[in-house]
N, C-alpha and C positions, 0 to 999 in steps of 0.2 A: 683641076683648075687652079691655076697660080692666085695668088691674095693679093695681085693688081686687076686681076682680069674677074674676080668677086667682088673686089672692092666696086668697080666699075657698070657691072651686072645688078648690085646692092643699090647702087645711085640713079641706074639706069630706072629700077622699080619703083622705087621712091617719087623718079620725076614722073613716072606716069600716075600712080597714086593721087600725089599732090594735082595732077589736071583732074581726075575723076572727080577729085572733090568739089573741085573748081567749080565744072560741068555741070555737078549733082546741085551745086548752090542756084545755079544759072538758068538750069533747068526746072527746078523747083520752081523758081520764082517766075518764071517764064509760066510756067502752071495753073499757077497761082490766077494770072493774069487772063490769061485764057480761061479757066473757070465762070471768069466775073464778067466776062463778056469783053474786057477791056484790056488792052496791052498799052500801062501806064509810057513806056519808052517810046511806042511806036507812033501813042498819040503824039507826044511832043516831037517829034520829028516830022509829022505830017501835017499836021493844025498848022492856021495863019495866027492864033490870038487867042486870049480868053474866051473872047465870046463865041468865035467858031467850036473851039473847044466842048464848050457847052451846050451848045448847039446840035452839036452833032453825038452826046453821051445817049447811051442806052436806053429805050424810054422805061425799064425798071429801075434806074436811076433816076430818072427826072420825076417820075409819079411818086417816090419812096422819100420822103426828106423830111426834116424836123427844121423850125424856124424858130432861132435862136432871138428874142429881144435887147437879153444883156448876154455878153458875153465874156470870161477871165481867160480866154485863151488871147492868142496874136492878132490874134483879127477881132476887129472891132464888133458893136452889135449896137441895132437901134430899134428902136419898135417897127421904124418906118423904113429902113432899113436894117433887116435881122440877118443875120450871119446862116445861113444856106447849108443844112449839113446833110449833102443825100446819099443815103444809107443802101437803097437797093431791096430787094426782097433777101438776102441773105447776109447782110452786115459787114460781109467778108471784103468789101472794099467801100469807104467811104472817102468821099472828096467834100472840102468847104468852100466858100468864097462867100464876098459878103457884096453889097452894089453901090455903096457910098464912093464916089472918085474922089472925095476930098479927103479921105482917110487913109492911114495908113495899110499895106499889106492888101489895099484894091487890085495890085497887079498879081496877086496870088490864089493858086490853089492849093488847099494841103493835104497831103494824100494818108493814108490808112490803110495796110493792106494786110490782111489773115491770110498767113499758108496753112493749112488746117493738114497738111501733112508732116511739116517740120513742127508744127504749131508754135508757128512765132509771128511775131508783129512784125512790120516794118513802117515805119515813116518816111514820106519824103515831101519835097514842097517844090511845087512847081513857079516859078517868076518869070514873067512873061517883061521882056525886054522894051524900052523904050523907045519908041520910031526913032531912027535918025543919028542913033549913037551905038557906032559902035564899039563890042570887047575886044578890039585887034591890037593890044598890048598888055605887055604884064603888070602895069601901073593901073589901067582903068580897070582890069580885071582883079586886081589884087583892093580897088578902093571903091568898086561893085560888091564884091563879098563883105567888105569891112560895114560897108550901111547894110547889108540885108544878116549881119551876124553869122559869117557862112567862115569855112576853112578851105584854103585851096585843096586838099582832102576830100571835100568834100562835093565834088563837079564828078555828076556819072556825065550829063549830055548838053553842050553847049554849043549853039547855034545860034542864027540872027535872029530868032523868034523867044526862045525861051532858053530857059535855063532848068536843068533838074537835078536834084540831088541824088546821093548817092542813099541806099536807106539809114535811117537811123543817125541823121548828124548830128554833133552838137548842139544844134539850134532847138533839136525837138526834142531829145534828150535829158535838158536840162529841167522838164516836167513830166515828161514821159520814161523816164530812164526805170526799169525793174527795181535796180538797186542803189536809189539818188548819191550815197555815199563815194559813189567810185567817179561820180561827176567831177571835173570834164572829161573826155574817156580820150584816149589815145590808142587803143586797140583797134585790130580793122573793123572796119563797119559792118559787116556778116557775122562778127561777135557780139555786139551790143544789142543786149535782153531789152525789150521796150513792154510797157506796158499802156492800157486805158486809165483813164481816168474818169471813172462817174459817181457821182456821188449818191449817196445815200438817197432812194425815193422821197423819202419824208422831207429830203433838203432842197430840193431843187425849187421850192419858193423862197429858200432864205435867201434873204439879201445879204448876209454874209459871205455868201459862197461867189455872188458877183454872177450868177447865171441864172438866165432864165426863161422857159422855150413858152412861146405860145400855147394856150390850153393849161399852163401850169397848174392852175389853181383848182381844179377839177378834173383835170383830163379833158376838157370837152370849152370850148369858150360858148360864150353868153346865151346865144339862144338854145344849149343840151339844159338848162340849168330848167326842172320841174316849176321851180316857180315863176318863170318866169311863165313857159307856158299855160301854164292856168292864167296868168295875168293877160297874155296876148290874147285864150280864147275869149275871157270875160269881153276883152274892148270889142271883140267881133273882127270880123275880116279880115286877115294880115296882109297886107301888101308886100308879094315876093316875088314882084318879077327883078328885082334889084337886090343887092345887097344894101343899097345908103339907103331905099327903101324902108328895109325893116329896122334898117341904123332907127330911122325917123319917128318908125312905131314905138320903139322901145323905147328911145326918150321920153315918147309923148308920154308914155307910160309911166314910170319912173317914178313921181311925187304919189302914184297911185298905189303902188304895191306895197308903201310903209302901211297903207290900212290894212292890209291884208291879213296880217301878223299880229298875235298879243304883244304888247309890249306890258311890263312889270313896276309897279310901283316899289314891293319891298323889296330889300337885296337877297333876306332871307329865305325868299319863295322864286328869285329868281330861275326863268329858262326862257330857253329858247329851241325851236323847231330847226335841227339843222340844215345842210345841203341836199342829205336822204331823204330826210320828213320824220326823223326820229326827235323823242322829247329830250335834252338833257341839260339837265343839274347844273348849277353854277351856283356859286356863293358871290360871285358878284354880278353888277347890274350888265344885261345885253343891250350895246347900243341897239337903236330903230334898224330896223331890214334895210330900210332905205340908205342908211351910210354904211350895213355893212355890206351891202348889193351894189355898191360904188366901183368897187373896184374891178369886177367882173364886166362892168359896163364900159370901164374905161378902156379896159384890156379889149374888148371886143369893138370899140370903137377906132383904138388904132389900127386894131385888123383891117376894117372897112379903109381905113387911109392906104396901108400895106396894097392891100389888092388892087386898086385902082390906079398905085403907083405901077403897079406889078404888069398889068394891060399893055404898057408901050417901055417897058422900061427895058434897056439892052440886055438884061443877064434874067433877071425873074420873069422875063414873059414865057423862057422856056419851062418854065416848071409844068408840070400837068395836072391841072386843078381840076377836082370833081367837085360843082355847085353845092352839094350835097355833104360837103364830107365836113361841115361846121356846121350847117342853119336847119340838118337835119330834114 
């Protein structure tokens, strides 16, 4: 064989190689998707909107979610509305959104996906397009990416509905990135190592960290709390055909439970009965039950606003609430 016609045999190998990998990346991720019950592409291609979107997700997605109140990611969070993160029964893909329209990143989802075969992360964000305007030039398209901080790079699927990225852009890299130091990356996007971000169990009440989901403070919000129940049975009866119901009981309650508890005269002999019912130690004095049972009360009083907003509201009515799964 001549060393044009090897030469040519050597390139011809090569160009197939380079598709396999292609394929194998394609395919994977295609996998991945199918896995999870969901094919992130195909939904945006087929959906009318956000809320079809959501609408129509997996019901192991809709019953699976954590409710964010503060939140230091893109998207906003509020007690009354909290930032939506549903997780699934196996974590391997989540999606966010949050239900404020006055806020920013309302027209978005943001996507999370585990290939547990390549075992890598991928990020992407979904932007759901605004009636009436369309991206059918390179000026509104290049000053659509410029407000939602996107790189023309960075467009796997652009249509009149939505827009999706390609995984791992810039935009989500720049807190998710493996390795922050290589930030902003210019390598292809099937290269860029992405990681989670969670913090520390112990932190996720700091208010330094700027996050913080419903139930934080115990795992469980206000009526899992022992004390409280002793205190509901003492008053007798609870009214639970309602949630603002038992809202009602527990306030009434409230002035009542500081009796419950020893409070301390000397600093020296100071204690208190904690959230378990265990005795401990302090060398300084313990506020009353009552202001430090405040807070548990308030958190669980926004909940009661959260849920009834939650009844008719366009995006949280689809969630899938067991009556049960807070008031116990």
């Amino acid at each position: 064989m001549s060393a044009k016609n090897i030469y040519k045999a050597f390139g011809l190998k090569l160009s197939v190689l380079s598709i396999f990998a292609c394929l194998t990346i394609f395919v994977s991720v295609e996998l991945a998707h199918a896995r999870n019950g969901i094919d992130v592409r195909e939904m945006v291609k087929s959906k009318k909107s956000i809320i079809d979107l959501i609408e129509n997700l997996p019901e192991q997605l809709l019953r699976n979610y954590t409710l964010m109140q503060e939140s230091a990611s893109l998207q906003p969070a509020t007690p009354l509305y909290p930032r939506t993160i549903l997780f699934g029964e196996t974590g391997q893909l989540i999606l966010t959104f949050h239900g404020n329209p006055q806020e920013h990143s309302h027209n978005t989802i943001e996507v999370a996906e585990f290939d547990s075969r390549r075992r890598r992360l991928f990020y992407r964000e979904i932007i759901e397009l605004q009636k009436g305007i369309a991206l059918n030039s390179h000026k509104k398209i290049s000053d659509f990416l410029d407000e939602n901080m996107l790189e023309v790079g960075d467009i796997d699927i652009l249509n009149d509905r939505f827009l999706l990225t390609k995984p791992n852009p810039n935009k989500c890299m720049a807190c998710h990135a493996m390795k922050p130091e290589n930030f902003p990356f210019s390598s292809p996007h099937s290269k860029r190592l992405a990681r989670y971000i969670w913090s520390p169990y112990k932190e996720w009440a700091d208010d330094k960290i700027g996050s913080k989901a419903y139930g934080f403070m115990d795992d469980n919000l206000l009526t899992q709390n022992e004390y409280l129940r002793e205190g509901l049975a003492k008053k007798g009866p609870v009214r639970t055909g309602h949630m603002s119901d038992l809202l009602a009981d527990i306030s009434e309650l409230l002035p009542d439970l500081n009796q419950m508890f020893p409070k301390v005269q000397n600093p020296e002999d100071a204690y208190y009965v904690d959230k378990h019912g265990f005795q401990r130690n302090e060398r300084q004095p313990q506020p009353g039950f009552y202001e430090s049972f405040l807070p548990f009360y308030r958190e669980f009083e926004n909940y009661i606003h959260f849920r009834q907003l939650a009844e008719t509201h366009t995006r949280y009515k689809y969630l899938k609430y067991n009556g049960h799964e807070y008031i116990g």
